[in-house]
Every structure is written in structure tokens, then in C-alpha cells.
N, CA and C atoms as an extended XYZ file, in Angstrom:
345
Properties=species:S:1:pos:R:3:atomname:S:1:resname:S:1:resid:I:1 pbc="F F F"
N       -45.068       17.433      -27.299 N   UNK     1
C       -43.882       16.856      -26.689 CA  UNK     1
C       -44.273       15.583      -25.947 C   UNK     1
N       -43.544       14.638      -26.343 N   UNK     2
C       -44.026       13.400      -25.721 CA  UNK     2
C       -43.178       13.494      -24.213 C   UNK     2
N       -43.832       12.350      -22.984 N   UNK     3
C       -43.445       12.126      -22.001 CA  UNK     3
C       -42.219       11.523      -21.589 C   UNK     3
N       -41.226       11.641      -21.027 N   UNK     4
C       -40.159       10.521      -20.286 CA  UNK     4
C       -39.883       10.154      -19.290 C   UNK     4
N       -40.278        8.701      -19.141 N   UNK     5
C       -40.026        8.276      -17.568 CA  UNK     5
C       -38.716        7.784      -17.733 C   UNK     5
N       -38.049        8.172      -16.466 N   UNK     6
C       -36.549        8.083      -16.416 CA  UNK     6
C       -36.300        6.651      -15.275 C   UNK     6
N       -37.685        6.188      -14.531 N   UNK     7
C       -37.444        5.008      -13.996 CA  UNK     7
C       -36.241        4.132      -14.163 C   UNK     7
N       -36.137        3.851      -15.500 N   UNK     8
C       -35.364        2.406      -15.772 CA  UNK     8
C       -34.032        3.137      -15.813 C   UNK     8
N       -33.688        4.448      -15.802 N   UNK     9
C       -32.194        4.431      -15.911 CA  UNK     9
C       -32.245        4.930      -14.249 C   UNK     9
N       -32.746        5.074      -13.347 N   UNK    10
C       -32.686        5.311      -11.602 CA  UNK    10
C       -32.629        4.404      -11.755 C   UNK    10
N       -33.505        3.027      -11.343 N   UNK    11
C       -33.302        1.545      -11.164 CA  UNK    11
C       -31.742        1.400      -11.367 C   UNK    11
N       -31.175        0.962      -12.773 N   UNK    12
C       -30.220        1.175      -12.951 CA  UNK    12
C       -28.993        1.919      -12.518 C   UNK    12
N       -29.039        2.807      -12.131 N   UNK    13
C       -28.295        3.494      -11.432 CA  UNK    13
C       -28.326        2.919      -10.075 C   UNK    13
N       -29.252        2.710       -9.134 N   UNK    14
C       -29.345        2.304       -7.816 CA  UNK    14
C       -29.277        0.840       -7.690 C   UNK    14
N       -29.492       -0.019       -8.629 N   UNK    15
C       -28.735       -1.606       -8.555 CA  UNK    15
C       -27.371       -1.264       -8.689 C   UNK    15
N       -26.513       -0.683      -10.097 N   UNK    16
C       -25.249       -0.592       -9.666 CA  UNK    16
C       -24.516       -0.193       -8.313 C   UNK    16
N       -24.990        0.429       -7.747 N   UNK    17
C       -24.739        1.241       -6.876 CA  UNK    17
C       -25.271        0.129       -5.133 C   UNK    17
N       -25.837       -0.739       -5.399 N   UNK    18
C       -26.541       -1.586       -3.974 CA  UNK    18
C       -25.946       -2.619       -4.397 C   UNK    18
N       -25.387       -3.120       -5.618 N   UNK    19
C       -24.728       -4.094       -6.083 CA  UNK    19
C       -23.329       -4.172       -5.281 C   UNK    19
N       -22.371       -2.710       -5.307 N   UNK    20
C       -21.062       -2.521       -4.883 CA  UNK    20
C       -21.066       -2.615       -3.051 C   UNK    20
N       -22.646       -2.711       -2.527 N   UNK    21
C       -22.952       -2.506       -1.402 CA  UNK    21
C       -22.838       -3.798       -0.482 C   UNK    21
N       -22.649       -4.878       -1.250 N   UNK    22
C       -23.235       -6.166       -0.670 CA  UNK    22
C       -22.428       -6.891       -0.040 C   UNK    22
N       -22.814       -7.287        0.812 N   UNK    23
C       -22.183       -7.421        2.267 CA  UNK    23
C       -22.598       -6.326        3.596 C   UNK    23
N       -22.956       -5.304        3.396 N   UNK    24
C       -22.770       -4.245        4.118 CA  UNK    24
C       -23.842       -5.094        5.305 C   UNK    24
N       -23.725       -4.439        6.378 N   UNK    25
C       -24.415       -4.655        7.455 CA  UNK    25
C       -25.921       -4.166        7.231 C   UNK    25
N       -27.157       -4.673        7.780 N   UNK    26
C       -28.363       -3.690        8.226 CA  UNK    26
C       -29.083       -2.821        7.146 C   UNK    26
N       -29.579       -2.056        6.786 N   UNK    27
C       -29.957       -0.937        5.906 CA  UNK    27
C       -29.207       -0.914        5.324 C   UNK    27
N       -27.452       -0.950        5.510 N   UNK    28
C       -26.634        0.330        4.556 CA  UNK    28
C       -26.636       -0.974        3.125 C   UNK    28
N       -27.127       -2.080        3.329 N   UNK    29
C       -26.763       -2.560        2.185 CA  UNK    29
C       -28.183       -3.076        1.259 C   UNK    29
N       -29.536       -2.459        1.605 N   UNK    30
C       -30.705       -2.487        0.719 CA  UNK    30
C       -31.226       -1.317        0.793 C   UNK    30
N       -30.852       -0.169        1.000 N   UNK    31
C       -31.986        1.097        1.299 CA  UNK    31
C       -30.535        1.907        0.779 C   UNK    31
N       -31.164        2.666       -0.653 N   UNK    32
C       -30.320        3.571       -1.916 CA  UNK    32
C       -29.377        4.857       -0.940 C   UNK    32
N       -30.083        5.455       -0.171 N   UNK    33
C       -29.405        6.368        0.648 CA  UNK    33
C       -28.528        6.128        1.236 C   UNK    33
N       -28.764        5.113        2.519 N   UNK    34
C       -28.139        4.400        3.316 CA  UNK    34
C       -26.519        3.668        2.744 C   UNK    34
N       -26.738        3.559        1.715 N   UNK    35
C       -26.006        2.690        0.935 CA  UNK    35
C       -24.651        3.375        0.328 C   UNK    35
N       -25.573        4.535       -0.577 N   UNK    36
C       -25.206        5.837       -0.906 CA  UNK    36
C       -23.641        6.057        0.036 C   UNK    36
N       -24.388        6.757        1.190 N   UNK    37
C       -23.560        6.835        2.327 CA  UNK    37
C       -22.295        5.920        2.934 C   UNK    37
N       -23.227        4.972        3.102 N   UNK    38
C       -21.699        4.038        3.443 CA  UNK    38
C       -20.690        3.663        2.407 C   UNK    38
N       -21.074        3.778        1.050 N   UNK    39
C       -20.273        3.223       -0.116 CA  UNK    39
C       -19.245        4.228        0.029 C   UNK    39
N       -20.089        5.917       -0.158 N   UNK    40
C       -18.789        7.218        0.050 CA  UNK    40
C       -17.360        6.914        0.634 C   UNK    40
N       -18.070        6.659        2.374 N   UNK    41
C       -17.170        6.677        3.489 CA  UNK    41
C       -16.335        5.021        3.028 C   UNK    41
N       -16.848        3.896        2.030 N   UNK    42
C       -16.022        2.607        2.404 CA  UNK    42
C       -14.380        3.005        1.357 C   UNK    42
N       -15.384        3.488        0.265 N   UNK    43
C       -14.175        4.057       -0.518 CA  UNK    43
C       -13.133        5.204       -0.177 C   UNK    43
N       -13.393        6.008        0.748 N   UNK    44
C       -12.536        7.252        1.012 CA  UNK    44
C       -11.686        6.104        1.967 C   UNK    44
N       -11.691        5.201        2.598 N   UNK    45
C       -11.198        4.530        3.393 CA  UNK    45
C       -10.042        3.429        2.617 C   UNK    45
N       -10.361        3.036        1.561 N   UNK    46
C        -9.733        2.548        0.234 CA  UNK    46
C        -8.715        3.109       -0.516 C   UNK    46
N        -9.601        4.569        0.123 N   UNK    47
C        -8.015        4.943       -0.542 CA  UNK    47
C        -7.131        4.992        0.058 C   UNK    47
N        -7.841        5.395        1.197 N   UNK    48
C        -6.618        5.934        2.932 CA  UNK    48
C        -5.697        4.826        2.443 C   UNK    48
N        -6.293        3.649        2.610 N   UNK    49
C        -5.923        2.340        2.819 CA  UNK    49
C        -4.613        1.600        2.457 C   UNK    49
N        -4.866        2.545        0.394 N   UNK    50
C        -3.588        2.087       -0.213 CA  UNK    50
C        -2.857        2.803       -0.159 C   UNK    50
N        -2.579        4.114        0.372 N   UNK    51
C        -1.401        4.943        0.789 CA  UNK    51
C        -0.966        4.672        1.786 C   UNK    51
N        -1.953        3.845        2.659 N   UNK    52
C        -1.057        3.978        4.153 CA  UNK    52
C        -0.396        2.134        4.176 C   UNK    52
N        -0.800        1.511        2.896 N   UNK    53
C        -0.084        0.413        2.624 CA  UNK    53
C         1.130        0.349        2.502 C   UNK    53
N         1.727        1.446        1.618 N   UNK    54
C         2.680        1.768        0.944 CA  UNK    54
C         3.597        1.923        2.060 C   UNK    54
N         2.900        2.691        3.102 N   UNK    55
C         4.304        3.469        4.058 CA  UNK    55
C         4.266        2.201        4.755 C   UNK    55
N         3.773        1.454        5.181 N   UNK    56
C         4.007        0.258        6.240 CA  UNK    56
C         4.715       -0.870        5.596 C   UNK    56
N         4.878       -0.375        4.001 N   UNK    57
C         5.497       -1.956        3.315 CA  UNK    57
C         7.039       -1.310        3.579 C   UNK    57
N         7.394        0.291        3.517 N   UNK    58
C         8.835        0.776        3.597 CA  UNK    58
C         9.165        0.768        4.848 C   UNK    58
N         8.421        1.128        6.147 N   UNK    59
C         8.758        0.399        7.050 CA  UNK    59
C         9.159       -0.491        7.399 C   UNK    59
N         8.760       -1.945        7.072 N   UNK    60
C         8.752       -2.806        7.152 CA  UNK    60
C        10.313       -3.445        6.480 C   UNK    60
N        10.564       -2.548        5.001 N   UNK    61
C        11.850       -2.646        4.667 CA  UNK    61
C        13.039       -1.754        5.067 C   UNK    61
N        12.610       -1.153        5.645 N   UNK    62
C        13.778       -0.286        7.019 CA  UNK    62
C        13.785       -1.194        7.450 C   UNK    62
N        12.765       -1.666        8.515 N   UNK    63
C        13.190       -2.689        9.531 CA  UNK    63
C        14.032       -4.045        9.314 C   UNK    63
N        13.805       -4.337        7.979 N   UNK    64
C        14.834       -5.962        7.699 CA  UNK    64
C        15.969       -5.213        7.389 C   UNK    64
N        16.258       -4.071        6.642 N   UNK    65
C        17.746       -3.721        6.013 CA  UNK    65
C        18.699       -3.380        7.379 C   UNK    65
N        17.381       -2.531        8.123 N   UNK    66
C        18.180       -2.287        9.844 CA  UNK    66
C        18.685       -3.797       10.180 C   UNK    66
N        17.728       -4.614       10.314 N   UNK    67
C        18.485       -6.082       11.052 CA  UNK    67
C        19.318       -6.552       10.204 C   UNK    67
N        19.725       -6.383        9.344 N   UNK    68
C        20.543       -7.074        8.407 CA  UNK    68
C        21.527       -6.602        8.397 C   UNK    68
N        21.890       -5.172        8.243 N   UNK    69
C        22.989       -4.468        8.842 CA  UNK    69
C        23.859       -4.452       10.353 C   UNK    69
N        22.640       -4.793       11.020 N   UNK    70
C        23.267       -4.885       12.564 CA  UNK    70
C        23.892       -5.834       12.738 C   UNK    70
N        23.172       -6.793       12.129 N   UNK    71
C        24.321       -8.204       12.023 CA  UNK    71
C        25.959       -8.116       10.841 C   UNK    71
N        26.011       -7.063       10.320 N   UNK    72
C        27.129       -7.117        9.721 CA  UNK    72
C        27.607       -6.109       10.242 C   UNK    72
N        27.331       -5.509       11.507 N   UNK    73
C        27.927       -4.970       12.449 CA  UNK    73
C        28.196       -2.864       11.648 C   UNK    73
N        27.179       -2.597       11.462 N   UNK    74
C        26.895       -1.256       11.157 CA  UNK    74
C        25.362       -0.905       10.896 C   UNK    74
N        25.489        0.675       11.304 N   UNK    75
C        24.126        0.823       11.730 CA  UNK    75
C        23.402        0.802       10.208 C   UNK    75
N        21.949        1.230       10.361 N   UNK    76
C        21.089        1.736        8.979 CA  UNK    76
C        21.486        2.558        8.408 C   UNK    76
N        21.691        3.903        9.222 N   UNK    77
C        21.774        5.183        8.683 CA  UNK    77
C        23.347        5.202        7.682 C   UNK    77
N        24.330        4.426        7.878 N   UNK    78
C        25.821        4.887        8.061 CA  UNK    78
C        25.461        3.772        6.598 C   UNK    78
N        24.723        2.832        7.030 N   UNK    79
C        24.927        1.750        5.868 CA  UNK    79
C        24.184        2.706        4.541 C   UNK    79
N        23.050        3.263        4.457 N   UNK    80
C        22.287        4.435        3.663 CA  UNK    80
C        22.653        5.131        3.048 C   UNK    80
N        23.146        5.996        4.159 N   UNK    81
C        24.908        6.531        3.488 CA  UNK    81
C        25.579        6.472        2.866 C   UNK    81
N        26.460        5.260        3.276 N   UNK    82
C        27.652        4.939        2.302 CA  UNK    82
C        27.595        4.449        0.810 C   UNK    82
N        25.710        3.906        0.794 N   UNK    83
C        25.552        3.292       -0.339 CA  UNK    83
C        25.114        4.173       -1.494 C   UNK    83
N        24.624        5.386       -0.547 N   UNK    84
C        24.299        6.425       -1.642 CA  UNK    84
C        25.676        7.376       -2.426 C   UNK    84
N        26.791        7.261       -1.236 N   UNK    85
C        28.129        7.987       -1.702 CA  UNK    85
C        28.516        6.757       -2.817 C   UNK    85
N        28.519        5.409       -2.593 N   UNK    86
C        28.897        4.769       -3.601 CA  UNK    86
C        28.170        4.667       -5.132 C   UNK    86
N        26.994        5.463       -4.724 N   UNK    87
C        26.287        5.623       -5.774 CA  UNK    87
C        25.663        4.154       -6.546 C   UNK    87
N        25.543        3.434       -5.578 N   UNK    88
C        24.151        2.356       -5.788 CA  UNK    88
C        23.056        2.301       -5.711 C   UNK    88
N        22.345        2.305       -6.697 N   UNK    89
C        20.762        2.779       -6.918 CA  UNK    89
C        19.744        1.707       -6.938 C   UNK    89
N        20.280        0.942       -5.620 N   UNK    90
C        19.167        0.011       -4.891 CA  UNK    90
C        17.883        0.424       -4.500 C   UNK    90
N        17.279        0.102       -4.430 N   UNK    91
C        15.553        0.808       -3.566 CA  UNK    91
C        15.739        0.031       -2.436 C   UNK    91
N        14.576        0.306       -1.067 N   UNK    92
C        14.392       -0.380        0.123 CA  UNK    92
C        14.123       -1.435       -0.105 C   UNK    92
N        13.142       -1.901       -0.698 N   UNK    93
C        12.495       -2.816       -1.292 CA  UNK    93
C        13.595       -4.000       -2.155 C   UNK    93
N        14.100       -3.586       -2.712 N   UNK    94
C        15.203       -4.994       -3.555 CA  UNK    94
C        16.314       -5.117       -1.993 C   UNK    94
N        16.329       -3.905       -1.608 N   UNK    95
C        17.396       -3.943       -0.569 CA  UNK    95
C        17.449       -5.463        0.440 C   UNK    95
N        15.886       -4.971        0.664 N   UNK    96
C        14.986       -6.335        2.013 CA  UNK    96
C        14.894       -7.633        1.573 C   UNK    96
N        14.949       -7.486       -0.128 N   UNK    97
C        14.800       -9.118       -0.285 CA  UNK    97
C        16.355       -9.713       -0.502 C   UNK    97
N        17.422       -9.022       -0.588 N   UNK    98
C        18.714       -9.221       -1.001 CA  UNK    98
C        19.250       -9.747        0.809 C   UNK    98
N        18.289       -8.715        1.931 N   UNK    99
C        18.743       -9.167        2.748 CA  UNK    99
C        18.436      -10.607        3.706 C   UNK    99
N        17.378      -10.779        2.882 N   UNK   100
C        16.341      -11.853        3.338 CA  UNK   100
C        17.027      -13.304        2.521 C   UNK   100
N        17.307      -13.388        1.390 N   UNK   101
C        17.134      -14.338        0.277 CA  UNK   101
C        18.524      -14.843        0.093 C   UNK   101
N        19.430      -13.071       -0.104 N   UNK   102
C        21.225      -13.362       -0.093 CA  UNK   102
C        21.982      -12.779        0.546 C   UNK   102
N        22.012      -13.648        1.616 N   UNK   103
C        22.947      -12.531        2.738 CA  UNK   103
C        24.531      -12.394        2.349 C   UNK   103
N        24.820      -13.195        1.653 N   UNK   104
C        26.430      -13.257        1.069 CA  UNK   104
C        26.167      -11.279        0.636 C   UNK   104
N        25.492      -11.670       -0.445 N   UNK   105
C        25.509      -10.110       -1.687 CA  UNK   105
C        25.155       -9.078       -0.943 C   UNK   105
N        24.247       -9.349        0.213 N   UNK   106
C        23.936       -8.001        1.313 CA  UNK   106
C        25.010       -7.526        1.713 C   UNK   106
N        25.818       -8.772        2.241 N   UNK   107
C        27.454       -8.309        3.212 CA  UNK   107
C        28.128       -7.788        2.352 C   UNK   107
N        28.362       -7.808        1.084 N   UNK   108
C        29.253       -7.181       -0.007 CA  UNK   108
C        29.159       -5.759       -0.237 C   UNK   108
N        27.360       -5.650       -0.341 N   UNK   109
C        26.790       -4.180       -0.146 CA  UNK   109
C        27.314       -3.564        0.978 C   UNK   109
N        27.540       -4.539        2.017 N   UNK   110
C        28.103       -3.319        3.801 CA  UNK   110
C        29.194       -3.101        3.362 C   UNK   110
N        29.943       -4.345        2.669 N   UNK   111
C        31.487       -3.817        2.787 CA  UNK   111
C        31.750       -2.894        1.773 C   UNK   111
N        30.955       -2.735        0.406 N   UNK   112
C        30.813       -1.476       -0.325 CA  UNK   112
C        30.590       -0.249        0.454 C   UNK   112
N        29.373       -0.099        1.201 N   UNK   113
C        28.935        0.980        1.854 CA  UNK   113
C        29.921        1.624        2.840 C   UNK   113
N        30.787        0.649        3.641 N   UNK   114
C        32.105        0.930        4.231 CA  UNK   114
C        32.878        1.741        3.831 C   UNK   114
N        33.302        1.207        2.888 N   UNK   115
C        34.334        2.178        1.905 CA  UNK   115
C        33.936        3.034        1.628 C   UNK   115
């Protein structure tokens, strides 16, 4: 049975891996363990990251549809409401830019949601 050194596929493995590292501060970004470690924790944080993106972008579109409504003189909730009894299948998101971009077509939506 002949011998196998597995060197060149570790190497390999641990450049990819110190490659994704770079930038890191101190050790965590030339020493395989070190690296190891912080890469785990940068990515579990990446992910946090893009879920907790998500909720701060719908926030964010509560908050313009709220001001946009207050100025057409009704609250969020009542405006939410009415738009779901009218059965308009807007999202938050088209909602915020309709209120941002066309306030004419927003006010049409209150006075829909009214009714």
C-alpha cells in the first residue's frame, strides 16, 4: 500500500478558509484556529444580520405609511384596516414609496380605506 500525504489538500483547505478571514484583527486573521473561530461567530452574525434587516426595513415602512396617513388625517391602524376590507393587496413596502413619491394616489388609497 502506497503512502498519502494529505498536506496539499489541508493547505488548501486553510488558505480558503484565512482567505474569507482577511481583514480580521490580530491572530484571528493568520493563525487556522483563531480564524476558524472568528469566521463561525462573523457568519452566525450575517445571518442575524439579514433577518434583523428585514424587520427594520418594515419598520421603517410603518413609520412613513403612519406619517403619511396622519397627514391625511387618519390613523395607521384604521387606514390598514380599511384597506384590507377594501381588499387591496398593497404590501408595506409599495405602500411607503406611493407615500413618499405620490402623495395624490396615497390620498386616494385613504379615501378608499375610508369607505
Amino acid at each position: 500500500m502506497s503512502r498519502v500525504k494529505r498536506g496539499t489538500v489541508t493547505k488548501k483547505r486553510h488558505k480558503r478558509l484565512l482567505k474569507k478571514c482577511k481583514g480580521f484583527w490580530g491572530l484571528r486573521k493568520n493563525v487556522f484556529t483563531r480564524a476558524k473561530e472568528t469566521l463561525l461567530r462573523a457568519m452566525a452574525s450575517a445571518f442575524k444580520g439579514r433577518k434583523l434587516r428585514k424587520r427594520d426595513m418594515r419598520s421603517l415602512f410603518v413609520t412613513r405609511i403612519n406619517a403619511a396617513a396622519k397627514l391625511n388625517k387618519v390613523s395607521y391602524s384604521v387606514f390598514m384596516h380599511g384597506l384590507k376590507m377594501a381588499n387591496v393587496q398593497l404590501d408595506r413596502k409599495m405602500l411607503s414609496q406611493l407615500a413618499i413619491c405620490e402623495p395624490g394616489i396615497f390620498a386616494k388609497l385613504v379615501g378608499l380605506a375610508k369607505n
